[in-house]
C-alpha atoms as one frame of an Amber mdcrd trajectory, in Angstrom:
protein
  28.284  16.028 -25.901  25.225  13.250 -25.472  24.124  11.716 -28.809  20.315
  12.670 -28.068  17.676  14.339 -25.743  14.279  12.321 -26.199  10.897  14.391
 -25.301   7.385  12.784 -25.479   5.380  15.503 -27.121   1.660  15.680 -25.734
   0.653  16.943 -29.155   1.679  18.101 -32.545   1.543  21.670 -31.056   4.577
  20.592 -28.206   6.307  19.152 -31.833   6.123  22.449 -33.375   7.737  24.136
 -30.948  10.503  22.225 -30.001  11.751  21.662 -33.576  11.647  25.446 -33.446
  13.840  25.412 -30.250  15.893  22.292 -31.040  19.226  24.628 -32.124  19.096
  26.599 -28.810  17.795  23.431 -26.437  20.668  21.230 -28.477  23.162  23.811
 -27.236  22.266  24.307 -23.866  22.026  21.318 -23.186  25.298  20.179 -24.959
  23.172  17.097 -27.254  23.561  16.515 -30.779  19.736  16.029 -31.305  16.567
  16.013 -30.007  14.565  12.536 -30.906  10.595  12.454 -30.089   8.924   9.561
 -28.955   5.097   8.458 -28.803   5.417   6.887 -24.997   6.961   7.747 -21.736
   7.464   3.875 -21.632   9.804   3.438 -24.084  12.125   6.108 -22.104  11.504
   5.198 -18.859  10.063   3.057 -15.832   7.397   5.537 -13.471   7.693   4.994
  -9.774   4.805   5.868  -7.499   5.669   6.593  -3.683   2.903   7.844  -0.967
   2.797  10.903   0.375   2.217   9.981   4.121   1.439  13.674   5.147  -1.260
  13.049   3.269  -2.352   9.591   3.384  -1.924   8.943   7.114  -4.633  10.794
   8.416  -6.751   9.750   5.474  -6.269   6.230   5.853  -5.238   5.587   9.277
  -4.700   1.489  10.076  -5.094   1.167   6.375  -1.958   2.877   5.863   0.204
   0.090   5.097  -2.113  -1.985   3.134  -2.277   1.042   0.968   1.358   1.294
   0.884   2.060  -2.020  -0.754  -0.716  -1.342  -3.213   0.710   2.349  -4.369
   4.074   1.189  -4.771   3.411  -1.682  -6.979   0.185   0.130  -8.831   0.913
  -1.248 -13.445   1.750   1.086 -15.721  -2.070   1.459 -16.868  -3.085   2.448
 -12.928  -0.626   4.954 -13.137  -1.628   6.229 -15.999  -5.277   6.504 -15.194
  -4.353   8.155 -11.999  -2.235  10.982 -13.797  -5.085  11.168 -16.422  -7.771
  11.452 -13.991  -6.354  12.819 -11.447  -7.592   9.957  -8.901  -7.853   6.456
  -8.799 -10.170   3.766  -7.322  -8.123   1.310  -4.873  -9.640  -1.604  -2.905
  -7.919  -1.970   0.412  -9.086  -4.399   2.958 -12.142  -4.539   1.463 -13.540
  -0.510   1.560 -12.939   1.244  -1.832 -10.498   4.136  -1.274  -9.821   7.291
  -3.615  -6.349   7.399  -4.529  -5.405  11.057  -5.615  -2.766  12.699  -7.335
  -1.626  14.509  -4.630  -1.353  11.689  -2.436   1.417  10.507  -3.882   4.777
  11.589  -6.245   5.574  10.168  -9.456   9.033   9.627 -10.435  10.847   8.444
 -13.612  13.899   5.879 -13.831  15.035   6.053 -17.319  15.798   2.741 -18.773
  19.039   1.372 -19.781  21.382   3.548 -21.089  19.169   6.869 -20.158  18.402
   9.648 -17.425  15.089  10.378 -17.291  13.125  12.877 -16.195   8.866  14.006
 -15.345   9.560  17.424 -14.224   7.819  19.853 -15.823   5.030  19.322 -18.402
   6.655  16.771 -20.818   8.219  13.576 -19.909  12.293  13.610 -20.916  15.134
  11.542 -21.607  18.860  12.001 -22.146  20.572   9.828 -24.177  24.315   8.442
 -22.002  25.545   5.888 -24.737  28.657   7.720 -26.157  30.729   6.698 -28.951
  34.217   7.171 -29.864  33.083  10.190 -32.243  30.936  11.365 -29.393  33.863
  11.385 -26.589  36.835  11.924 -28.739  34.658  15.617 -29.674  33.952  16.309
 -25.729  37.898  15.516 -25.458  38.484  18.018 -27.807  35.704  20.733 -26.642
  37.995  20.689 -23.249  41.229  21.016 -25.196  40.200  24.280 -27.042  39.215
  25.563 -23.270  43.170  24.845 -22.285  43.865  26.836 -25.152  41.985  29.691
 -25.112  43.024  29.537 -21.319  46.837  29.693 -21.807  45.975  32.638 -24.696
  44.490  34.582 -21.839  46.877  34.275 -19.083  49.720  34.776 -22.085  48.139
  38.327 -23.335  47.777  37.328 -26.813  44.885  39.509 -28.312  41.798  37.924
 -29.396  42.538  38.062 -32.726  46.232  36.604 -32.503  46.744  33.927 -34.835
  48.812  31.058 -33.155  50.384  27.576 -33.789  50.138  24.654 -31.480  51.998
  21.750 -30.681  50.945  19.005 -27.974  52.224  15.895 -26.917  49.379  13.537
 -25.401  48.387   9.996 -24.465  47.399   8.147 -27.105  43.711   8.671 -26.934
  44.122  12.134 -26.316  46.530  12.596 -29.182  43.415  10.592 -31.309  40.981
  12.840 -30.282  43.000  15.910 -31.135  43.871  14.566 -34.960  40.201  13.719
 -35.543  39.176  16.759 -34.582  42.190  18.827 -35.797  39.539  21.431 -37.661
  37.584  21.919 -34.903  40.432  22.896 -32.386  42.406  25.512 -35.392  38.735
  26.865 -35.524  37.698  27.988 -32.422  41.594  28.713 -31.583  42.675  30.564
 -34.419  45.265  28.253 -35.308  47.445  28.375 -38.471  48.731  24.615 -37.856
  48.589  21.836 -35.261  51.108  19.170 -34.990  52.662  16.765 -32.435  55.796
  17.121 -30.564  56.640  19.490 -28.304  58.316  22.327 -30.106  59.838  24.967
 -27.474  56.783  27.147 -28.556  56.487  30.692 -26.454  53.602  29.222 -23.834
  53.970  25.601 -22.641  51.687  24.114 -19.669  50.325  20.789 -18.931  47.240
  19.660 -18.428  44.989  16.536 -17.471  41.852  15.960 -19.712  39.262  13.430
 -18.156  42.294  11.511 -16.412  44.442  11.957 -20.143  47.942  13.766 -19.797
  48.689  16.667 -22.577  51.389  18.786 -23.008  50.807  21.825 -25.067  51.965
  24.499 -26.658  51.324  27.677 -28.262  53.060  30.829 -29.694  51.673  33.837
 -32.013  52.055  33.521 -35.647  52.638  36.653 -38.782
């Protein structure tokens, strides 16, 4: 899981109904939370490219004057232009209408973030991952191997089971921290290391990580 989704909110309406949303749009999107923030600038860096379907016939020799001067428009033109819907440009000495449609806006999230401008509100995920944050992911793909070797073994979905595992080190890390998590959503009595000679053994490769594990039905 990411530690955050950011979303600019356009006003307290767009609040209200993401914080409404934020349990379903936290788990489709796999994030822990969703953060707001009062400016697309503090996610991300806009990018303004010209249309040429549109400008060349408009502007003709101009075209590459024009060019220069979209791609380097400040963060104030930019926003005047998405505001407005048009802005005022100066090229070779004849004032020329710059409009929305003449060109598409693009986001580059700054460091540490993917952002995004589709849609109505302006986005940003969150890629900075902690220990916590990676050693739960780790985990998240270990409970899929499990469930996995349940299926392909028969057991019924309400089998209780034991597991044993024997793992690299930050594997074996990740599955200790998050010990609860994995009996949870497996049904596990008890979890240790070792390999055991339990009834299903297979193994696997997590995110590079080699884990050999094991499982057998239990009462």
């Amino acid at each position: 899981p990411l530690p955050r989704l950011y979303v600019v909110p356009r006003n307290a309406a767009d609040r209200e109904k993401i914080l409404k949303m934020a349990g379903l749009i936290c788990e489709e999107l796999n994030v822990k939370e969703i953060a707001f923030a009062g400016d697309a600038a503090q996610l991300m860096h806009k990018k303004v490219e010209p249309v040429f379907k549109k400008l060349g016939p408009k502007l003709g020799p101009m075209l590459k004057k024009a060019v220069e001067q979209i791609r380097a428009l400040t963060p104030e033109q930019i926003a005047e232009l998405e505001t407005h819907g048009e802005l005022k440009l100066s090229i070779e000495g004849k004032e020329v209408v710059l409009l929305l449609e003449d060109v598409k806006i693009s986001a580059e999230g700054a460091e540490g973030l993917a952002a995004s401008l589709e849609g109505q509100l302006p986005v940003a995920l969150d890629l900075q991952l902690n220990e916590e944050l990676i050693a739960e992911g780790l985990a998240r793909e270990v409970v899929n191997r499990i469930q996995n070797m349940r299926k392909e073994a028969g057991f019924d979905v309400v089998d209780r089971i034991e597991i044993a595992f024997e793992a690299t080190e930050r594997l074996a890390r990740a599955i200790e921290t998050q010990q609860e998590y994995i009996m949870k959503e497996t049904l596990a009595e008890k979890i240790y290391p070792g390999p055991n000679g339990l009834e299903v053994a297979r193994d696997w490769k997590i995110d590079g990580e080699a884990v050999h594990l094991e499982i057998k039905r239990v009462g």
